[in-house]
C-alpha positions as a printed Julia matrix, in Angstrom:
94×3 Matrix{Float64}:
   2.06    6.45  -17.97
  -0.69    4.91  -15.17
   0.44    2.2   -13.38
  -2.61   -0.36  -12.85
  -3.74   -0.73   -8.93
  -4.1    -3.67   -7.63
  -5.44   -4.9    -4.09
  -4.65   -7.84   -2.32
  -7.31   -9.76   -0.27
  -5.9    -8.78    2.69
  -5.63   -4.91    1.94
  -9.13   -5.36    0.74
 -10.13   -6.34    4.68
  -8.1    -3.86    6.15
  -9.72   -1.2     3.96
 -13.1    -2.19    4.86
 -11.63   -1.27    8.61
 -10.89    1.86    8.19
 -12.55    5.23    8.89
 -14.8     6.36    6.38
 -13.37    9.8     6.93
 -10.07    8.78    5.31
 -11.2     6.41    2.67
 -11.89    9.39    0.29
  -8.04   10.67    1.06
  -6.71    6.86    0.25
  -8.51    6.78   -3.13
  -6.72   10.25   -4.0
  -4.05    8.37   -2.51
  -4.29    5.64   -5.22
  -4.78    8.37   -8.13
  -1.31    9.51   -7.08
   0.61    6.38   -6.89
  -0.84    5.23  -10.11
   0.99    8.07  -11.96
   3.84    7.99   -9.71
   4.36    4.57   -7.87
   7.65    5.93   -6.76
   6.39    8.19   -4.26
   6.33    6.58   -1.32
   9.44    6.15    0.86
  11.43    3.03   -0.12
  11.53    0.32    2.98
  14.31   -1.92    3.68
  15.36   -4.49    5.83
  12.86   -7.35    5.94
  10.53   -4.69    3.98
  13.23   -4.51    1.39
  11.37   -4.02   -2.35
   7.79   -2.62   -0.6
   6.92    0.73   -0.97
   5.04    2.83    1.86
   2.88    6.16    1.35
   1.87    7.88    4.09
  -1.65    9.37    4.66
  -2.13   11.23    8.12
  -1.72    8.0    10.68
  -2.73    5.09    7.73
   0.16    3.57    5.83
  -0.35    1.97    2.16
   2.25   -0.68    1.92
   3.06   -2.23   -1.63
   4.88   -2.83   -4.55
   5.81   -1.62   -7.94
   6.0    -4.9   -10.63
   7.48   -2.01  -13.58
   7.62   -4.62  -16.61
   3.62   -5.14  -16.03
   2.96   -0.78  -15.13
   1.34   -2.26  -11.72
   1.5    -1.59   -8.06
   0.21   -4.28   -5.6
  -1.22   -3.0    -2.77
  -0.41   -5.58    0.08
  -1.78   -3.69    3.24
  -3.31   -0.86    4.43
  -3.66    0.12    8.23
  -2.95    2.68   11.16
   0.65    3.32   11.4
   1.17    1.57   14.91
   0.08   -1.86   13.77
   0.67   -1.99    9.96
   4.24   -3.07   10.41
   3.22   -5.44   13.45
   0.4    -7.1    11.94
   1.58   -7.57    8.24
   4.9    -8.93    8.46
   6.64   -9.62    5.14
   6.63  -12.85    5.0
   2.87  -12.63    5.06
   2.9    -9.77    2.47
   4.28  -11.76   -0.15
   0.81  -13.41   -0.45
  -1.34  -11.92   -3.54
């Protein structure tokens, strides 16, 4: 079963940031974590219930709301400054 995407306003900037040369690779991304939100690694810590998939140096950060078949998409960004600039306190925001 296809979990329904959803993007935060903030992912929605960030996305608009990034490379055109990997915005094809994070729409396959998004194909892939529809059918299986459980992909990406689990976080803990203060990241504890996010989700992050890795593509090359970009990092999708979210999380999976089963009961509704979603996945919030909270962030996306270069892996040096995703976990900097998106703390999740900030993340909890949709």
């Amino acid at each position: 079963m296809r979990y329904k995407i959803e993007l935060s306003p903030k992912a929605k900037k960030r996305l608009r940031l990034v490379p055109k040369i990997y915005k094809r690779a994070i729409a396959e991304a998004y194909k892939e974590i529809s059918q299986d939100p459980f992909l990406g690694k689990e976080l803990h810590d203060e990241y504890a219930g996010f989700f992050c998939y890795r593509l090359s140096v970009y990092r999708i950060i979210y999380k999976v709301i089963p009961k509704d078949k979603k996945v919030r998409i909270y962030s996306i960004g270069h892996r040096a400054t995703v976990y900097i600039n998106d703390h999740p306190v900030q993340l909890h925001y949709f």
